[in-house]
N, C-alpha and C positions, 0 to 999 in steps of 0.2 A: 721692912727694908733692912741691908743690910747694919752691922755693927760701923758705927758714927761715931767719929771721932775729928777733934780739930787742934791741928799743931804743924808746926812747922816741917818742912819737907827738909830732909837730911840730905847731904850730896854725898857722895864718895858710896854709895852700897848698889845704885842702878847703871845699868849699862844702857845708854840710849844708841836709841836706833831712831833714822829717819822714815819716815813710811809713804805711799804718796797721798795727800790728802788734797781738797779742794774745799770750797767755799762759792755757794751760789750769791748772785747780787745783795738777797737779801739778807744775807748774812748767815745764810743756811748750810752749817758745813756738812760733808759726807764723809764719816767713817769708812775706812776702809774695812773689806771680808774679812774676818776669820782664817779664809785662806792664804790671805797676805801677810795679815799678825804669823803665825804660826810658819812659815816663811820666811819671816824675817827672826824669829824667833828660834827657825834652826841654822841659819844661816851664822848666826851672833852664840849659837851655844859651837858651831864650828870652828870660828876664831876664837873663843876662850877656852877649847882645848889645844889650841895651838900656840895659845901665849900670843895674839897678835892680835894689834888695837883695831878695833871693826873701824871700817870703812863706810861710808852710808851709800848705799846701791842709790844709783840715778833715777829719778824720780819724772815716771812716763809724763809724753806731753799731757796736754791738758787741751778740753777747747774751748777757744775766744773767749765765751761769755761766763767761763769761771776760770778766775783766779787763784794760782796758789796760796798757800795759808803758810808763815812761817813756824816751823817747827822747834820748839824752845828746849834747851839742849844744856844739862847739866854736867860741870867738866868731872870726869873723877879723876879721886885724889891720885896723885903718883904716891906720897911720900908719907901714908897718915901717920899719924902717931900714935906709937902703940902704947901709949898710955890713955890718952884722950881717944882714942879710934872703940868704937862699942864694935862686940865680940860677934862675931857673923853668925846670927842663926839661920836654922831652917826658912824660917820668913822671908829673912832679909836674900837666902843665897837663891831662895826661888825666883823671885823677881829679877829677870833677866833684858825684859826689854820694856823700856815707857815708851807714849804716843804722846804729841803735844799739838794740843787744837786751841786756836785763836790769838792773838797778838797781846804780851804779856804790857806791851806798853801803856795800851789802852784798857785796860783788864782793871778791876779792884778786888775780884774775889778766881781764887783755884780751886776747883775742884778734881780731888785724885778719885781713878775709882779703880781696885787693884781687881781684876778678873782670875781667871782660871789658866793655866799653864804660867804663872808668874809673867804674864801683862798685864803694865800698869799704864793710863790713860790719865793725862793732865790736860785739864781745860782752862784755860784763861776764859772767865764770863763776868758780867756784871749785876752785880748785888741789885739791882732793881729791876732786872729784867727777871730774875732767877727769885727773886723775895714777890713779885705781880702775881708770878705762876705758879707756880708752888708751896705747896703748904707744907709741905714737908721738908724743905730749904727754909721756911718763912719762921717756921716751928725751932729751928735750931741756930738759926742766925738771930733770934729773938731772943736770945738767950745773950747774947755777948755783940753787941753793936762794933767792937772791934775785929772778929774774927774777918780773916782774908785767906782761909784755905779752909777748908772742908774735903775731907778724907773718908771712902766709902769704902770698907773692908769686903772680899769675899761675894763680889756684885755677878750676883749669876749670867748677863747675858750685858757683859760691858758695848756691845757693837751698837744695839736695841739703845742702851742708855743714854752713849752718846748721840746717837740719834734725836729722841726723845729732847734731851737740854739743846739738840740744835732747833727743836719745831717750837721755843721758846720764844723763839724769836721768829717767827712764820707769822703775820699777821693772819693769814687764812690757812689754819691747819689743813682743813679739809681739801685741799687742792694739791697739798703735799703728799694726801694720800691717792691720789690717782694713779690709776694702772700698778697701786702694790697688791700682791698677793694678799689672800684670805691670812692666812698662817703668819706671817708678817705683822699685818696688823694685829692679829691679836698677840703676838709680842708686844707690839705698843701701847697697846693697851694696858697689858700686865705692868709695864714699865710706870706708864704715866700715871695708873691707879694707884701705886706706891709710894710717887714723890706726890699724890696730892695735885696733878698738873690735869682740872678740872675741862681746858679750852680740848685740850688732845682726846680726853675721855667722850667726850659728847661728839667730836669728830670720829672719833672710830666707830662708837656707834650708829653714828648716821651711815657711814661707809659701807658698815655690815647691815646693815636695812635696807642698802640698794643695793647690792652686788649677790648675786644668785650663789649659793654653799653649794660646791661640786664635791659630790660623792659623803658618803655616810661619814667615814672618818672627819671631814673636815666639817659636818654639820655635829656631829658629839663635841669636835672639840672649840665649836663657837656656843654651843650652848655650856657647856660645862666652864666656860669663860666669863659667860654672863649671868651664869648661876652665882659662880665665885663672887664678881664683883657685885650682885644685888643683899648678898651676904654680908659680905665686908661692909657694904654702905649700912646696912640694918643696924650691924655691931656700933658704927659710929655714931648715928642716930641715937642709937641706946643710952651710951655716953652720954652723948651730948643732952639729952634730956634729963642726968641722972644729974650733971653738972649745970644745968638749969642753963644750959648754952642752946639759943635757937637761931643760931647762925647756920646751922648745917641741916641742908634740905634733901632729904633720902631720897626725893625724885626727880633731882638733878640730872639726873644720870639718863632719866627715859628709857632705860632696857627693857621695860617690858613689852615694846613691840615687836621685839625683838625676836620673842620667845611665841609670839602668837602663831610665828611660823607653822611651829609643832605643837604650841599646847592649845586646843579650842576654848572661844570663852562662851561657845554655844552649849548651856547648861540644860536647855529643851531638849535637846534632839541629842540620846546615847549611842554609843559607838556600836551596839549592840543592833540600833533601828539602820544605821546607815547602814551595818555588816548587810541586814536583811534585806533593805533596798537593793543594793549591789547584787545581790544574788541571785533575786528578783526578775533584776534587769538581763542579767545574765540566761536565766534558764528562759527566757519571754524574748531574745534576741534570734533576729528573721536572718542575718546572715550568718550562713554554716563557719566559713572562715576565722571571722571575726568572736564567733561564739567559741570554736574550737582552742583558738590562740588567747583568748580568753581566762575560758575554764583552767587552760595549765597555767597560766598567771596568776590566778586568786586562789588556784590552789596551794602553787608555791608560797604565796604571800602566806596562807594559812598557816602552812606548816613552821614559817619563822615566827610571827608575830606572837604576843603573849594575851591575846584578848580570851581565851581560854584557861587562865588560874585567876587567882583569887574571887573567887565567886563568880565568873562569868561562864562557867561550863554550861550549868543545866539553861542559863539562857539562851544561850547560842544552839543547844542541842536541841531544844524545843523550836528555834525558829527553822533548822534541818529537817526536822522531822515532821512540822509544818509543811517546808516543797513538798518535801519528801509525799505523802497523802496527795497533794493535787497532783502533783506526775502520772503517782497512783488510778487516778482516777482518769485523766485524761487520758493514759495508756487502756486503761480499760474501756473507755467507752470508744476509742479508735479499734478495738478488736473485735468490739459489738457490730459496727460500722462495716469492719473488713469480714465481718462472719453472714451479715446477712444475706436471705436467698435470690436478690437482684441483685447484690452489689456486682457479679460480673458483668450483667448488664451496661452499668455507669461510663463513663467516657472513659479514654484513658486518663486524662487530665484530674478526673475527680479520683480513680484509683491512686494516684500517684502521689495526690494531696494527702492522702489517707494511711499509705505506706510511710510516708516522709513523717506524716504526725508521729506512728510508731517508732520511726526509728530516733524522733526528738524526744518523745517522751522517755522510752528506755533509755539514750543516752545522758539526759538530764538525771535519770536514778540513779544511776549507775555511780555519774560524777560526784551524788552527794553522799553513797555507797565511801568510794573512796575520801572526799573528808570524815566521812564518820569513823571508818577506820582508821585513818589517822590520827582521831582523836580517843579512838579506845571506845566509843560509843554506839556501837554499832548493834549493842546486844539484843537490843529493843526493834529493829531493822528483821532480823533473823525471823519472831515471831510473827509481824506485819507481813512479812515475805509467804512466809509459810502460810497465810492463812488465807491467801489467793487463788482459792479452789477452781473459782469460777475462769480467773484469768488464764491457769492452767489448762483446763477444761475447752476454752475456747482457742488457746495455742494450740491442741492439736489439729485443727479446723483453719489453719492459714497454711501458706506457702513457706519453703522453709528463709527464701530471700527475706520475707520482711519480719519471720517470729521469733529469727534465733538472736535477735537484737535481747533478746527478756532471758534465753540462755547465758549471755555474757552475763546478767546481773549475779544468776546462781551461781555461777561459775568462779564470780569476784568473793561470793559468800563463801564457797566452801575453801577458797584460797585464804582466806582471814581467818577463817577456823584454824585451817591446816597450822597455819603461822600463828597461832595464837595470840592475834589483834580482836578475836572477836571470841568472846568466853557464854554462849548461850546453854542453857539448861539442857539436859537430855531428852527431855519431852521435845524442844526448841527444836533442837539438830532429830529427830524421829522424823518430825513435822518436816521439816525441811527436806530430806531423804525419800521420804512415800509423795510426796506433792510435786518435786521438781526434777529429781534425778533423773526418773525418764524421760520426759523434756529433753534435757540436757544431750542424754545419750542420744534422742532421736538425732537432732541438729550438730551431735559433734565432727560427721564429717565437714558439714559447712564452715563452721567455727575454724578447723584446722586450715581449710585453704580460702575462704573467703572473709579472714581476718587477720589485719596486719598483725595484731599485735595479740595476739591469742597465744600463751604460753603453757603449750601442750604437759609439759611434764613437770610445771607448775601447778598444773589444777587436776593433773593427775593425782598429785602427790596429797592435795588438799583434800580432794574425797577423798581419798584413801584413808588418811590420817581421821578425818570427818567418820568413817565408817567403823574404824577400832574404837575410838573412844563410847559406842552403845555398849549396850549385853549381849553379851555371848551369841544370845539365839539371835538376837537381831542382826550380828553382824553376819550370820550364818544365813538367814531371809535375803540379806540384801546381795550379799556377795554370789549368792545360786545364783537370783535372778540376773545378774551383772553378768557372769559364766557363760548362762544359755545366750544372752546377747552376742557377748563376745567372742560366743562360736559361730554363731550365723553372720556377722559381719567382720571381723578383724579390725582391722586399723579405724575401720568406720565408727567404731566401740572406745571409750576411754579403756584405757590398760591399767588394768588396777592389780595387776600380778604382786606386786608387792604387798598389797595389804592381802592378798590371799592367801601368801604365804604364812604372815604373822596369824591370821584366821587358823590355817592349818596347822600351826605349832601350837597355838592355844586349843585346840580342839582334839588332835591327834596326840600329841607329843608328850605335851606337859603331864595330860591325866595319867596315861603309860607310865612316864617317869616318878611319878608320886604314888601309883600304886606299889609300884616296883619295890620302892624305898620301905 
């Protein structure tokens, strides 16, 4: 809490101001905004550059069922004496305007609390409603049974506080808290954790247990609120057991339902088994839509979330690569399916079944293709890929409508290469290049216009890149054979002019230049 001190209140150094205040039946007053303080605060540093005594602005109605509160009002000095008058410091000259809440008649105890922009806050309250609730009032009025002011220096959030010393007197906090903001209450909370005001802490908590946390920011900062305060109670605990006090019960408070929001106390089941589940459910989903709109979801989710460091990589890349194999397998035996010597035979209905399975199976690779790249793991992906003789083999035996779904996967590999997300061996990318390239090339006309999202001089760029990084003679093998294609069909060809070029200056140019020398 802030620096506590108790003494009497000096007149002649505060400039008061009226502000409008109110008081509900039950004796609940309402502080006014910040933006009223501060308003009235430049209103009052306006007249004392002008040398002229404030006036107190009129004090908006009010309705029926609240009451105003009289505003207790100390005269300054005209004439001090400057001998007896104490020397105006920084302190004294910042404090420019006080507040005065509750009836000094009826009052035993003042409480000042000086805030920030030099406002200062006086409450008329009563030593046994204030010594019930507080332990931290109880704590320092126990000390001196005659004290009848207490003075709170430097009070970070005076509007929360007076607040707070009015739910003192709320027989049912929690009813005071309805329809307030998330963020609010956990000011009051901050607040009443400080003075020790036990009835308000168990009500906020309750409040934030039923009221739903809108958006990320406001869920960090209820939990990092109830982090704090289950802290704090541990610390006193501590104490209190160190000073053989067993007055003070650490689970008072109940905040740990709090937290079950976000933290599970389900110790069986790892986050690693659900991740798999979900994925599961995902690549095994009957509607296209719903899977579609899906997949970019949990993929986005992947890329923020951190279940991928501290030791959770090889698990998650193992249950990947996991799908990954039955895809595998299911793409391949739908190609067996769509290869054999009746299948044209079959109805339409059952060819269509058959097609649709190919194009689910490739697109489930595909997707897990891209988180693996995203997570750098994909190097192990490359060799599996490449070692699909058979699947190859049998792709050129289908129509190009349902086979070139298996060229987008190559196509996704050689783009991770190109961009160096995917780091596989040289033997890896050989394999990769003799197995699938021409695949690729057959289906690229399709690829270009019967695919939305097929980026042409993206995965140009990728083989390309993919083809310089072999030996010399290999890139020399591949690149002919690329040539003779790309003379017989044009555009129907990937264009890989640029990596022919760098072929040709490593092959022609350089050796010239180095004999030369």
């Amino acid at each position: 809490m802030s620096d506590f001190k108790v003494r009497k209140l000096e007149s002649g150094h505060t400039r008061i101001r009226n502000v409008p205040i109110a008081v509900t039946p039950e004796g609940f007053w309402c502080c006014p905004s910040p933006a009223v303080l501060q308003k009235s605060l430049k209103q009052s540093n306006h007249h004392l550059n002008k040398h002229k005594k404030p006036t107190s602005p009129k004090a908006p109605s009010l309705p029926p069922e609240i009451s105003p509160i009289e505003t207790q009002t100390e005269p300054v000095a005209q004439n001090p004496d400057p001998v007896t008058a104490p020397d105006p410091t920084p302190e004294t000259q910042q404090r420019k305007i006080s507040v005065g809440f509750g009836r000094a008649e009826t009052s035993d105890l003042k409480v000042v609390l000086h805030g920030k922009e030099g406002i200062a806050v006086s409450i008329s309250a009563h030593k046994e409603v204030i010594y019930e609730n507080s332990s931290f009032f109880r704590e320092k009025m126990g000390l001196d049974s005659r004290v009848t002011c207490i003075e709170l220096s430097d009070c970070d959030d005076v509007e929360i506080c007076v607040e707070t010393i009015g739910l003192m007197y709320c027989k049912e906090v929690k009813n005071r808290l309805v329809k307030q903001s998330v963020p609010r209450v956990l000011r009051i909370l901050k607040v009443a954790e400080s003075l020790g005001f036990k009835a308000c802490i168990i009500s906020c908590l309750d409040y934030l247990e039923a009221v739903p946390w809108v958006g990320e920011e406001e869920e960090e900062s209820v939990v990092s609120s109830i982090k704090t305060l289950q802290i704090n109670a541990n610390c006193r605990a501590t104490t209190a057991d160190n000073s053989n006090n067993n007055s003070f019960d650490k689970n008072v408070y109940r905040a740990s339902p709090l937290l079950r929001r976000v933290v599970s106390s389900d110790v069986t089941t790892p986050p690693t088994e659900t991740l798999s589940y979900i994925m599961d459910m995902v690549l095994k989903s009957t509607d296209e839509r719903a899977r579609r709109e899906m997949k970019t979801l949990v993929l986005k989710l992947l890329k923020e979330n951190n279940l991928w460091v501290n030791g959770s990589v090889d698990i998650c890349t193992e249950t990947l690569y996991g799908s990954c194999r039955v895809c595998l397998e299911a793409l391949l035996v739908s190609f067996k399916q769509a290869t054999e010597p009746n299948f044209a035979d079959n109805s339409l209905e059952k060819k269509d079944a058959v097609y649709k399975k190919i194009n689910l199976e490739a697109d489930n690779i595909l997707w897990l293709v891209e988180i693996l790249c995203d997570r750098n793991a994909a190097d192990d992906f490359v060799m599996i890929w490449a070692e699909q003789d058979e699947l190859a083999q049998l792709h050129a035996m289908l129509p190009v409508t349902c086979r070139h779904v298996a060229s987008r996967i190559t196509a996704r590999l050689f783009v991770g290469i190109g961009k160096g997300e995917i780091l596989p061996s040289m033997q890896m990318k050989n394999a990769l290049l003799n197995v699938w390239l021409k695949p690729l090339m057959d289906d690229y006309n399709w690829l270009q216009h019967g695919c939305r999202n097929f980026e042409r001089k993206v995965v140009e760029e990728g083989i390309g890149r993919t083809i310089l990084t072999l030996p010399l003679e290999e890139q020399r093998n591949i690149l002919l054979a690329w040539l003779g294609s790309f003379l017989r069909a044009g555009d129907s060809c990937p264009n890989l002019q640029r990596a022919f070029e760098v072929w040709w200056r490593r092959t022609f140019v350089r050796p010239y230049v180095a004999d030369r020398n």
